[in-house]
Each structure stands twice: as structure tokens, then as C-alpha cells.
N, C-alpha and C positions, 0 to 999 in steps of 0.2 A: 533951727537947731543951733544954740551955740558953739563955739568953737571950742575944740579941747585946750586945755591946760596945760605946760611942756610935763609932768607928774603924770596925766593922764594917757597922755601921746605914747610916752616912753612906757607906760604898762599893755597900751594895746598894741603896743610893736613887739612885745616881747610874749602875750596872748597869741600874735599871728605868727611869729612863728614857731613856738610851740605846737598849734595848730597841725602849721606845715608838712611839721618835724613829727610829728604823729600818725598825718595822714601818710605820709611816705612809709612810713612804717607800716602800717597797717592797709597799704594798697594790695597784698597780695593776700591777704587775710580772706576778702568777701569775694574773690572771683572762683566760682566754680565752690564744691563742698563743703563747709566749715570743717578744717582739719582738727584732728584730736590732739587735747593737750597733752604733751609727754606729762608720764606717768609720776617723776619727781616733783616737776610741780605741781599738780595737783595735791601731792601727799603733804608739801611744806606750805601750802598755800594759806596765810594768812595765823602765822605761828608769832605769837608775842614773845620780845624778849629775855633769856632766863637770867634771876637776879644773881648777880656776882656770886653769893654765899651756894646756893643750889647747882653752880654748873658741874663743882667735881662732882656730885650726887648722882647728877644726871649722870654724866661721864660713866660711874661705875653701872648704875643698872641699868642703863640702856645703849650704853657703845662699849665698855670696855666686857672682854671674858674674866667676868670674877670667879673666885676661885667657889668650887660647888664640889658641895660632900651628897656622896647619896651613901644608900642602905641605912644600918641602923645605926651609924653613929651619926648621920642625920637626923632619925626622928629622933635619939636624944637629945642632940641640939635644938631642933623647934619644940621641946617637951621644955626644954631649961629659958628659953626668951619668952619671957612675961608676956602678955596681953596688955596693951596703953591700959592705963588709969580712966575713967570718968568715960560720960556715955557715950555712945558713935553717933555722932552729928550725922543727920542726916541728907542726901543729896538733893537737889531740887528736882521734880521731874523732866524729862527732856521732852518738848512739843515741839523742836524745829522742822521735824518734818509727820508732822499728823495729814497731812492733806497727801491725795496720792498724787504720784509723778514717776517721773524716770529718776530722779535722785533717792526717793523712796523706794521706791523697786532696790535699787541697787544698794540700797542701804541694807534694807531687809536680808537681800542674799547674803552681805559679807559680814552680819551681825548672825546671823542665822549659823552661816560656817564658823566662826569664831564660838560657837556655844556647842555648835555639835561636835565640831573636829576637838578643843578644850575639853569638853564636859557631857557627852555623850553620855557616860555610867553613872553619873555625878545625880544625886536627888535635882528636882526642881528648883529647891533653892538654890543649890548651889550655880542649877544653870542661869538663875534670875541673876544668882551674884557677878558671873562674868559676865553677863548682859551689862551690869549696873556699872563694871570695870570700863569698857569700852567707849561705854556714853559718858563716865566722869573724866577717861581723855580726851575726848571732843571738845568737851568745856574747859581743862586746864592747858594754863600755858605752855605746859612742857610739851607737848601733842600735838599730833594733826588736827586739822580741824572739819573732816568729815570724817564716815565712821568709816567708809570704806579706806581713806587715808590710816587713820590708828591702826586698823587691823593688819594691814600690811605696810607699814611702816617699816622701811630697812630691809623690804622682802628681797630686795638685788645688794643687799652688804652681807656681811657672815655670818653677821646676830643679826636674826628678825627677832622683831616685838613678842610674835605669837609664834610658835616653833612649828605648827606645822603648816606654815606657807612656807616655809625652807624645808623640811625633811622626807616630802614627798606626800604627804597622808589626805592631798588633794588628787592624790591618783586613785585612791581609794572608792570605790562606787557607794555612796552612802543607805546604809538601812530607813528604805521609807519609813515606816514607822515612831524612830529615832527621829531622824531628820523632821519629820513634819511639826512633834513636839518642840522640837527646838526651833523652828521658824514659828511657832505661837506664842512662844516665849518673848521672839525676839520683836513680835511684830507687838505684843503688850508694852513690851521697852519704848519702842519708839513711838507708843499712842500715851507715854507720861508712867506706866507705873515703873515704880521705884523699888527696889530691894532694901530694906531698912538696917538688915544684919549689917551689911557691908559700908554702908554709908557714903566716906568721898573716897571707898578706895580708889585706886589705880593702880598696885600691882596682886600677885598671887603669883606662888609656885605651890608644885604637891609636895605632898608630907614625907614624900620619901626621896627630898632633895631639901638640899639647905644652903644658897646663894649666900656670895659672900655680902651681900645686900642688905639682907636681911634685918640684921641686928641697926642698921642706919636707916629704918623706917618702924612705921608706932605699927605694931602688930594689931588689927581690929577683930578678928575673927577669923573662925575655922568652919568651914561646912565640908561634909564630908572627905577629901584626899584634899581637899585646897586651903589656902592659906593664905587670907586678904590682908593689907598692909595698903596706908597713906603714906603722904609724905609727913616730915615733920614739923613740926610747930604751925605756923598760918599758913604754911604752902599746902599743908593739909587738909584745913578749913574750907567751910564752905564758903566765905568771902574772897576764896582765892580763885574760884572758879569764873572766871570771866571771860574766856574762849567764846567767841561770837560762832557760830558754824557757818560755815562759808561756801557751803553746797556746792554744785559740780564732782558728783560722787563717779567715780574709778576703780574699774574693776580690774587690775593689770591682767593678761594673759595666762593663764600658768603654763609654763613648760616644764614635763615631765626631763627632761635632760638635762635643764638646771639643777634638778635634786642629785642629793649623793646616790649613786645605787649601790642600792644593796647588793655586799657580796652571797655569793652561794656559800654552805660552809664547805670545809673542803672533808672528805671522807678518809679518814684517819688507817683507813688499810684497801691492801694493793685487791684487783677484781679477782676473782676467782680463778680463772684462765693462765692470771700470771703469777701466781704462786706454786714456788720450785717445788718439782717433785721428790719426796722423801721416800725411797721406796729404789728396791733391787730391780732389777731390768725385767727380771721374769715373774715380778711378784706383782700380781693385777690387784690386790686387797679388797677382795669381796668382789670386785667389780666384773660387769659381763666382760669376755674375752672370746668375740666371735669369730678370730680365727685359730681356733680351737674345737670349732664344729659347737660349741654351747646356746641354749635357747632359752628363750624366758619359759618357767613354768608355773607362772604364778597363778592360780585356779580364779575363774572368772569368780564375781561375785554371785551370779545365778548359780553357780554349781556348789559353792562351798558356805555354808550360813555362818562358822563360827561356831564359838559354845553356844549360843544360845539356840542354833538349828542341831546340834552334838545332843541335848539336853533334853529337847524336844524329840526329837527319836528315840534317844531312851525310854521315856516316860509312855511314848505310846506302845514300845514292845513291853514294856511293862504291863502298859493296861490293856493287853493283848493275851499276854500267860495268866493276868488275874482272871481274865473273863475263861478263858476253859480252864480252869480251876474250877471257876461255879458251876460253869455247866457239868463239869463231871461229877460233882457234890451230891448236883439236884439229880442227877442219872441216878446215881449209886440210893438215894432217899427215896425213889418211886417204888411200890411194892411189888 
């Protein structure tokens, strides 16, 4: 072997202790269980970064509380914002995880809940389209880059991505039925098919809310309460998608006491018991007064029928005087 070069010296001394300085790091890593990666990094893992011109963009619809109209001077509003110009490019299919695994599994779950807990009522298309939503974050830069990462994105800040991994509706025990359709939906998503209506969306709200968002992204379509939207210009192209997936999918915990809870509403008058008496000392108003010697005498139901037992007795003393009427008829007509 010849002898190294001073060039060559001085790069494997600094090879070895990198090395070093790795393995010491990572000594406590393989003794005893592989520990779980907290849950942050997984969701940022492997996120490229956003161009100068896109960061306020970013800023307003995914970190800051833009200003949101609901009722109908909402759907006005998304009645009066045009639909983009020319056709909805469409997205490429997503095959990163066709083969089964534990990243798949878990994929499936939090693609599954993202279409059921969103779009449960919503046609098929519409659940294919927030299917299509999910998987076009995976692949854009702005995003996590597993699906379980997108879907709970920000689930431990104030605004989450999908609202209801913050608002409780994971407490919810889900309609098999529902639920099953939507995990075939989702598990067609992650085997490549694609929803075409939607194309590279990446965001949606419903029709009876209007983010202040909105009007700063190309409106692509509407399937039934939803309302898909890209981003603008190339950031909304399909060349823009180049998000690698980065697998190690994470399924954070849910805890029911992180959500807001719901209050009770409150009952707008006092119980019955404590409402003041309006009434003279000795005036009982209709009411029994048992020490007075007074008793109920209200007639069982066996004993008293009502008109229609009143009615019925009539009718048979009636048809009791008809009949010896005839018979005294036909006496009197014998010769």
C-alpha cells in the first residue's frame, strides 16, 4: 500500500473523527429498544425550502388566523371568485407506498381519517378529492413529507392543517359503514389512482366559509360543500411537485383533553322548585290540600270509558226499547 498524501491524511483525519463524533452520539441509540422519534420530527422530516416570494402565502394559510366569513355572505363571496382560466393539470399518481408495511398501514389509517372525519357526507368524488389533497402535500415543498406527517401537521399549534385533529371529532366513534368506504377510497389513493377534477390541488374549505385565503390561490373546482384551490403560478404546477416521501409514518396519540370541550348550554330559566310562589297563603290553586281531609277522586280507567263507553251504552238501551217495540208489534199482528 502506498503511503497517503498530506491532502489525503488530512481528509481521513477529519473522516475519523466525524466518525467518532457520531458514534458517540448515537451510543445510546442501539442499547436496549429502538426509541420512537418524537413526533415533530417526523412531521418536518425532509421538508425543502420555501421560495422567498411564497413564504407570506404560506404564513397566511397555514400559520396565521386569516380573517373567515361564514353564512351567506360567504357563499356570496365564493359565488363572485372566478374559477382559474384553462385546464386543471393534472397530478401524477402517488406509488410510494404500494407494497404493504407498517408505513403503509399507517398511512392508510391517517388518509382514511382525513377523508372520513373531512368528507364523510361529501359524494365519492369529493372524498377522492381530499384524498388527491393529502397526497399532492406529500409531494409539494410546502408539506410534510409522509401522509401521516400532512394530515396532522400543526396538530400540537392552534391551527391545525385539518381541523378535526384539533376540535375533538377524533373522540367520535366512527359509522362502520362510512368509515369502511372511506378507507377504500383511500387505500385506491395510495395504490396510484388519481382524482382528475382536482388536479395539484392542496388546499379546500366548505362553501359556507370563505378564508381570507382564498381570493391568493387559483380556484380549480367545487365538488359538492368543497372547494379545491392550488397554489399560484408554478408553485401550482405539476413541475413543482418534487417532495421525495420520506417514510417513517406517525401516528401521534390523540388526547381527548387536548381538545376544546364542549360546553353544556346553559338553561335559560330557574327549576321548577325555585320559582316564587305567586299566590295567597290559603289559596292552594287547584292543587290537592291533604290537610284538609281532601282525596283524589279521579275514577280508575276500568270503571269510567269516556264518551265513547257514554255512547256505547246509549246505543245498546237504545237497541233494547227497539227490540220490544217489535216484539210487541208482532204480539199485537198474531190473530
Amino acid at each position: 500500500m502506498s503511503a497517503l498524501s498530506a491532502r489525503e491524511a488530512s481528509l481521513l483525519g477529519v473522516a475519523c473523527a466525524l466518525v467518532a463524533v457520531l458514534g458517540a452520539g448515537m451510543g445510546g441509540w442501539h442499547s436496549g429498544p429502538a426509541p420512537h422519534m418524537s413526533v415533530q420530527t417526523k412531521i418536518v422530516d425532509d421538508v425543502p425550502a420555501i421560495p422567498r416570494q411564497y413564504r407570506a402565502l404560506v404564513d397566511i394559510t397555514e400559520r396565521e388566523a386569516a380573517p373567515l366569513t361564514t353564512g351567506q355572505e360567504a357563499e356570496a363571496q365564493n359565488g363572485r371568485l372566478r374559477f382559474a382560466q384553462g385546464a386543471v393539470a393534472a397530478a401524477s399518481p402517488f406509488r410510494a407506498l404500494q407494497s404493504a408495511g407498517e408505513d403503509r398501514s399507517r398511512a392508510l389509517q391517517c388518509l382514511t381519517q382525513a377523508i372520513y372525519y373531512e368528507a364523510a357526507a361529501e359524494p365519492e368524488s369529493g372524498q377522492r378529492a381530499v384524498a388527491q389533497v393529502v397526497l399532492n402535500r406529500v409531494r409539494h415543498p410546502a408539506f410534510a413529507k409522509t401522509v401521516c406527517g400532512v394530515v396532522y401537521q400543526r396538530f400540537n399549534a392552534s391551527i391545525c392543517q385539518f381541523s378535526f385533529v384539533c376540535d375533538g371529532s377524533l373522540a367520535r366513534r366512527p359509522v362502520a359503514v362510512l368509515w369502511n368506504r372511506a378507507q377504500r377510497i383511500a387505500a385506491a389513493a395510495l395504490a396510484g389512482e388519481v382524482e382528475p377534477s382536482v388536479g395539484t390541488a392542496t388546499h379546500y374549505h366548505a362553501d359556507y366559509v370563505f378564508p381570507g385565503w382564498a381570493p391568493h390561490l387559483a380556484k380549480l373546482a367545487k365538488i359538492g360543500a368543497h372547494i379545491f384551490y392550488r397554489w399560484p403560478g408554478t408553485w401550482g404546477l405539476p413541475r413543482a411537485f418534487v417532495g421525495r416521501y420520506a417514510g417513517g409514518e406517525y401516528i401521534p396519540a390523540f388526547n381527548p383533553a387536548q381538545t376544546a370541550a364542549v360546553s353544556e348550554p346553559e338553561i335559560d330559566y330557574p327549576p321548577i322548585a325555585a320559582l316564587p310562589e305567586r299566590r295567597a297563603a290559603n289559596d292552594v290553586g287547584g292543587r290537592m290540600d291533604p290537610t284538609k281531609g281532601w282525596k283524589l277522586s279521579i275514577p280508575d280507567p276500568s270503571q269510567g270509558g269516556g264518551a265513547l263507553s257514554t255512547m256505547l251504552a246509549a246505543q245498546e238501551k237504545a237497541k233494547a226499547v227497539a227490540l220490544a217495540a217489535d216484539e210487541h208489534a208482532m204480539q199485537e199482528a198474531k190473530p
